[in-house]
C-alpha positions as CSV (number, residue, x, y, z in Angstrom):
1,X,-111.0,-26.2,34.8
2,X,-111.2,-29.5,36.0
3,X,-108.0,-31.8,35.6
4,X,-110.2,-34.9,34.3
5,X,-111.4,-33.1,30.9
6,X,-109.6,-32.9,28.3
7,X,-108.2,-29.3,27.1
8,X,-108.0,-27.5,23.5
9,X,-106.0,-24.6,23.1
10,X,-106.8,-21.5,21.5
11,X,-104.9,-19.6,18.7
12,X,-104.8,-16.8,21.2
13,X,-103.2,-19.1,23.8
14,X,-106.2,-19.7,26.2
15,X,-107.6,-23.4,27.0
16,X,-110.9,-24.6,26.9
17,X,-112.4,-27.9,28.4
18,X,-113.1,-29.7,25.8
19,X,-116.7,-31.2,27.1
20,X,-118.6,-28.4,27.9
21,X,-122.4,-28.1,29.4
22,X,-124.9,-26.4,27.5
23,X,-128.3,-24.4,28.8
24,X,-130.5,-23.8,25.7
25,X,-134.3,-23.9,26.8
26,X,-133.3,-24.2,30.7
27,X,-135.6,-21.5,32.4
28,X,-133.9,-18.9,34.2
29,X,-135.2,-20.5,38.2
30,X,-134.3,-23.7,36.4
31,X,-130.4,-22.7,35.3
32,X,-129.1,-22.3,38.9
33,X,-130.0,-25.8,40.5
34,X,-129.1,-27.2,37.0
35,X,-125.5,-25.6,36.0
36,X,-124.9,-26.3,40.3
37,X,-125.2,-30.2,39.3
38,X,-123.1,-30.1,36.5
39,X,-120.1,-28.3,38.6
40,X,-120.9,-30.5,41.5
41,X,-120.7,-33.7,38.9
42,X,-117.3,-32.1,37.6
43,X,-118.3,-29.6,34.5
44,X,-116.1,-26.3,34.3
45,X,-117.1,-25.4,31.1
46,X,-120.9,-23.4,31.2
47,X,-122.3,-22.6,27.5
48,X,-125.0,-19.8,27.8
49,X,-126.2,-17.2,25.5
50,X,-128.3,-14.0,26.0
51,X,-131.5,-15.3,24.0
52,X,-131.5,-18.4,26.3
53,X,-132.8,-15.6,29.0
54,X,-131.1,-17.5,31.5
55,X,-127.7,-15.8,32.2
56,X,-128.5,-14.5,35.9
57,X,-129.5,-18.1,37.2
58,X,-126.0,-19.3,35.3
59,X,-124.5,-16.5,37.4
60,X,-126.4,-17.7,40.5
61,X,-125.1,-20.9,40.2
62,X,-121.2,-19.9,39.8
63,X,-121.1,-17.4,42.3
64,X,-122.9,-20.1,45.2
65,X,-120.7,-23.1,43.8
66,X,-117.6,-21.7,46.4
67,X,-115.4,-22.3,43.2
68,X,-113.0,-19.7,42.4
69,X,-114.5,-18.0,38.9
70,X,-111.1,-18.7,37.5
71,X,-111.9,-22.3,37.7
72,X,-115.0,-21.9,35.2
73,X,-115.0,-21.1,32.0
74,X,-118.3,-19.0,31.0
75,X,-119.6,-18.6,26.8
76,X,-122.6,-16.3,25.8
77,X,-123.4,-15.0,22.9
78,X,-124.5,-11.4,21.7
79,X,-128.3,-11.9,19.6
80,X,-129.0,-11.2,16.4
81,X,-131.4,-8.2,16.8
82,X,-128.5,-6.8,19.4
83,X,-125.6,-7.1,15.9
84,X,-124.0,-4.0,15.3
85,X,-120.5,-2.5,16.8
86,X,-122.4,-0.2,19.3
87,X,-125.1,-2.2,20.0
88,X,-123.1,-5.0,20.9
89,X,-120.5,-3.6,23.1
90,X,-124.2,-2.9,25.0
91,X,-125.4,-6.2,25.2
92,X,-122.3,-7.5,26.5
93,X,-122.3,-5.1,29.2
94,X,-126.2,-6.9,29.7
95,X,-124.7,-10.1,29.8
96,X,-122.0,-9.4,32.5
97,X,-124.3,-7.5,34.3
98,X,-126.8,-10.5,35.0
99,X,-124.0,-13.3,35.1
100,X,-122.4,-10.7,38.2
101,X,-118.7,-11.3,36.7
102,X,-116.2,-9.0,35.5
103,X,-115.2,-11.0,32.1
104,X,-116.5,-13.8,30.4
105,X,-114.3,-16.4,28.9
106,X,-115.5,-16.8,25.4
107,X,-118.2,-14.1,23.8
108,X,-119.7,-15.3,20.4
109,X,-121.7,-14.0,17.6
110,X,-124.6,-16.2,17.8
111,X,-125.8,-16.4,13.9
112,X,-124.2,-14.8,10.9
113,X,-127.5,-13.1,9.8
114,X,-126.3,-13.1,6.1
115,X,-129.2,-10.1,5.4
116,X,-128.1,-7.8,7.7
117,X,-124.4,-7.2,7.2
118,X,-123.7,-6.6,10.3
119,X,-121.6,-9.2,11.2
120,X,-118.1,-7.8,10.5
121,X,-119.2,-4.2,12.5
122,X,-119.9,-6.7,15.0
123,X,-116.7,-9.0,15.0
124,X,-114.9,-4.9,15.5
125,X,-116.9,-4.8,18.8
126,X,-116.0,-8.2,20.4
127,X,-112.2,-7.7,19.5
128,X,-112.9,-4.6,21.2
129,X,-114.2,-6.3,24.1
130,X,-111.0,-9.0,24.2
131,X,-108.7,-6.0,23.4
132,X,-110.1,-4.3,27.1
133,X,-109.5,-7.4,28.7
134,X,-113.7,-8.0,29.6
135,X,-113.5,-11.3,27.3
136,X,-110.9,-13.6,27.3
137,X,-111.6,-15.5,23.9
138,X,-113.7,-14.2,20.8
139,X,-115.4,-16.4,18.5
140,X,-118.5,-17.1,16.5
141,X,-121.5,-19.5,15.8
142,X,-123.6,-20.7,12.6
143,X,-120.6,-19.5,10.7
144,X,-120.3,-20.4,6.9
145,X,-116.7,-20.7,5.5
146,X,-117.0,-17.6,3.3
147,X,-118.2,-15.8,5.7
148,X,-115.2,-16.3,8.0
149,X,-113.4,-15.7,5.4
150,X,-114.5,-12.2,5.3
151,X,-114.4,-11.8,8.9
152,X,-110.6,-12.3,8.3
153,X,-109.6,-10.4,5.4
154,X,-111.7,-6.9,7.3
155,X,-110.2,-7.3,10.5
156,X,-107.1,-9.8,10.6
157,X,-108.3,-11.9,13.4
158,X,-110.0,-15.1,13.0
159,X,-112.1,-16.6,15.5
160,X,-110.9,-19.1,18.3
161,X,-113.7,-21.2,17.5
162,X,-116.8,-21.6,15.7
163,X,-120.3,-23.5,17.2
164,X,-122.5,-24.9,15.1
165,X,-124.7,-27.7,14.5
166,X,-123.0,-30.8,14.1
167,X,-124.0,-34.6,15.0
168,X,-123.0,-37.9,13.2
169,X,-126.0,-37.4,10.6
170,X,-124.5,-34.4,10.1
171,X,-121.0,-34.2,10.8
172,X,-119.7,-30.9,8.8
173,X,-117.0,-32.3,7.7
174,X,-115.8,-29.6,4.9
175,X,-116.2,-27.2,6.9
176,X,-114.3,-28.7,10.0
177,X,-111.3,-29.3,7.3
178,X,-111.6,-25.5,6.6
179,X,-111.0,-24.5,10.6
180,X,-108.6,-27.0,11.2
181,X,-106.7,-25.9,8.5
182,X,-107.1,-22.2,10.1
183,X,-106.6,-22.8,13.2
184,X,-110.3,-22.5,14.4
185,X,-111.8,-25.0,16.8
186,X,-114.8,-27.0,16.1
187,X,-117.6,-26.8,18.5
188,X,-120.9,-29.2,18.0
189,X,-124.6,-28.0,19.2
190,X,-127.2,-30.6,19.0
191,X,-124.5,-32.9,19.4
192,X,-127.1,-35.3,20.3
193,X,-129.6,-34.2,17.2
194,X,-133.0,-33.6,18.4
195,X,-135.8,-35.9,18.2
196,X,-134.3,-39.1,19.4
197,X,-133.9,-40.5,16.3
198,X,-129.5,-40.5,16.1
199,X,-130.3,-42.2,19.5
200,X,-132.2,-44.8,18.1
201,X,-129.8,-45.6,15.3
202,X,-129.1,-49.2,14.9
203,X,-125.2,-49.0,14.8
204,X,-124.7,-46.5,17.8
205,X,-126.8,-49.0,19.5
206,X,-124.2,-51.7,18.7
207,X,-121.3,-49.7,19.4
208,X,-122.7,-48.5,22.5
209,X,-123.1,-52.7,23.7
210,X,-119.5,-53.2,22.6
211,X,-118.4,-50.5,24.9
212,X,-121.2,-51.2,27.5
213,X,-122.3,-47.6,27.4
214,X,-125.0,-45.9,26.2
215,X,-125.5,-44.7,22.8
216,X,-125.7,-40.5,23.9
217,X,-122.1,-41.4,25.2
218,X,-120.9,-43.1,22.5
219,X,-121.8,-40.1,20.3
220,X,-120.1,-36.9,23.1
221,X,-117.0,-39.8,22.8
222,X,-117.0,-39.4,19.0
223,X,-117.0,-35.9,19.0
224,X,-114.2,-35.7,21.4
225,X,-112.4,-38.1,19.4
226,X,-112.9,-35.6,16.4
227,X,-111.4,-33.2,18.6
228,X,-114.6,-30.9,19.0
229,X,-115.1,-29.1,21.7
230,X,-119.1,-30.7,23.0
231,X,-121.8,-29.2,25.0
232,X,-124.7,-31.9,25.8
233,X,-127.9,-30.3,27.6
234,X,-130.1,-32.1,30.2
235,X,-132.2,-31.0,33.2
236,X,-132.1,-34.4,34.9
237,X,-129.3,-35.1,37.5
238,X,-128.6,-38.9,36.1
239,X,-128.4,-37.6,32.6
240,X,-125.7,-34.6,33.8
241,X,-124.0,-37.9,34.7
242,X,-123.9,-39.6,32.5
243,X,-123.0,-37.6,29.8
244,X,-120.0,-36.8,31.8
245,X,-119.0,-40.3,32.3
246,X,-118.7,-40.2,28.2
247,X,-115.4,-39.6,28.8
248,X,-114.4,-42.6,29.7
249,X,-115.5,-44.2,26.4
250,X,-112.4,-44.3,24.1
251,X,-113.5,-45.2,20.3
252,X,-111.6,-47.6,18.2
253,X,-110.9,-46.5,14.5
254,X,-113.6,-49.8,13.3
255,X,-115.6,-47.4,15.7
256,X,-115.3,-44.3,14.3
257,X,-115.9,-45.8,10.3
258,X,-119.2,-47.0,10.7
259,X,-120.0,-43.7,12.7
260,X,-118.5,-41.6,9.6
261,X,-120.8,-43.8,7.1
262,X,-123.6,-42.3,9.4
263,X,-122.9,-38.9,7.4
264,X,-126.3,-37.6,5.6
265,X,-124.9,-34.4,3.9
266,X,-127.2,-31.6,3.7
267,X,-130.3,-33.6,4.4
268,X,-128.5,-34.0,7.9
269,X,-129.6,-31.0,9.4
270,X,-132.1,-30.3,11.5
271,X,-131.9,-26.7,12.4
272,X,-131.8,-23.5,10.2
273,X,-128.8,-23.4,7.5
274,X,-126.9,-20.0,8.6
275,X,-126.5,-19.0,5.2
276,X,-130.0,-18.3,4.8
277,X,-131.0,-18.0,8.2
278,X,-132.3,-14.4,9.5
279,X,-134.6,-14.1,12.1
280,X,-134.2,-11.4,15.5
C-alpha cells in the first residue's frame, strides 16, 4: 500500500488504506484501463464486488500493473442470491477465480437480507475462508447494529469493518458510535451521494473556496477526518485525480461543524435501508 495514504488497522491486526477506489457500475472492458489509472495515480486499495460483474477486468488490471499483489489490497463481496455457508464458500472460489489471485484481502457480505436469515450461516463461511488463509480480513456491508450484534453473540467474531452508505446528508452517526465503540471500522459508499445535489450544497461550496479545492474533495477530506475508510468512483482520468489529491485537504474543526449541521437523519438516504432491504 502506498506510503502517502493514510492506514487503519484492523481488530485482526491487518491495515487498510484508508482512501480506497471503488468500481460500482464500471463495465467489465471498462474496469481494467480504469482500476490501471487509479494505481498509476497512486490507489492501492481496489473495492470490487461479484454483482458489479467486473472482477476479471479488476484482475486484469492488478496482474498488468508490474506491482507486487502484496502491494494492493483487493475487497469483494459474496451477493445476496449466493448467502448461505455452502453457497458462499462457492462464490468466493468464483471471485478468486476471475480476479486470478490466490486470496483476497477483505471478503464482505454485501447486504444483510433481513428475510432470508441467512446471514449468520453466511458469516460461518467467510470465517471459514479467513480461517484457511484465502481471505485476509472478513467484514460486512448494509449492516444494522442489531444485526451485528447477532453476528457476534452466534459466532464470537465481529467484523473488521462495515460499508455502508454514508455522506454528509447522511452521516450515520449512531451507528458509527456503535463500531467505534466495538472496534469495527467505518467504511462510506456514495460518499459523494448521488445526483449531484451534496455537490451543489452551498456550504461545501464555501468550504471548498476556503481551502481552494473542490467541493467532492472537501467531502473524501471529511470522511477521512472521521476516520472512515472512503471509496469515490469515476471513469475519467482527471476525476481519479482529483479525488486523490483530497488528501491534501486537512479540515479545521469550524470546518467540520457546519459539515455536521449538514446531517438529514433518515430522510438522508438515498439508497435502500438494509433493514428492510431484500432483493437477489
Amino acid at each position: 500500500m502506498t506510503k502517502h495514504v493514510p492506514q487503519l488497522t484492523f481488530h485482526d491486526g491487518n491495515t487498510i488504506d484508508q482512501l480506497g477506489f471503488g468500481v460500482w457500475q464500471v463495465p467489465d472492458e471498462q474496469a481494467e484501463p480504469v482500476v490501471a489509472s487509479a494505481l498509476k495515480t497512486g490507489y492501492r486499495h481496489i473495492d470490487t464486488a461479484a454483482i458489479y460483474g467486473n472482477e476479471e477486468g479488476v484482475g486484469r488490471a492488478v496482474a498488468a500493473s508490474g506491482l507486487d499483489r502484496s502491494d494492493i489490497f483487493i475487497t469483494t463481496k459474496v451477493w445476496n442470491s449466493e448467502q448461505g455457508y455452502e453457497k458462499t464458500l462457492a462464490a468466493f472460489d468464483a471471485s478468486l477465480a476471475k480476479l486470478g489471485t490466490d486470496y483476497v484481502d477483505l471478503y464482505l457480505i454485501h447486504w444483510l437480507q433481513p428475510k432470508r436469515q441467512q446471514y449468520v450461516d453466511t458469516w460461518k463461511a467467510l470465517i471459514e475462508l479467513k480461517d484457511s488463509g484465502r481471505v485476509r480480513s472478513i467484514g460486512v456491508a448494509n449492516f444494522t447494529i442489531d444485526t451485528l450484534e447477532e453476528l457476534y453473540a452466534a459466532t464470537g467474531v465481529r467484523p473488521v469493518i462495515n460499508q455502508v452508505e454514508t455522506h454528509p446528508y447522511f452521516p450515520q452517526q449512531e451507528l458509527r458510535d456503535y463500531e467505534k465503540k466495538h472496534g469495527i471500522i467505518h467504511e462510506s459508499w456514495s460518499p459523494l451521494g448521488q445526483g449531484g445535489e451534496l455537490l451543489e450544497d452551498p456550504i461545501l461550496g464555501d468550504i471548498a473556496a476556503k481551502h481552494q479545492a473542490t467541493v467532492a474533495q472537501v467531502v473524501i477530506a471529511w470522511h477521512l477526518a472521521l476516520g472512515n475508510v472512503v471509496i469515490p468512483k469515476s471513469v475519467t482520468d482527471s476525476r481519479i485525480e482529483e479525488n486523490f489529491a483530497a488528501l491534501r485537504v486537512n479540515l479545521d474543526d469550524e470546518d467540520l461543524a457546519k459539515i455536521a449541521g449538514l446531517d438529514r437523519g433518515e430522510s438522508g438516504r438515498i439508497a435502500a435501508d438494509p433493514a428492510t432491504a431484500d432483493f437477489a
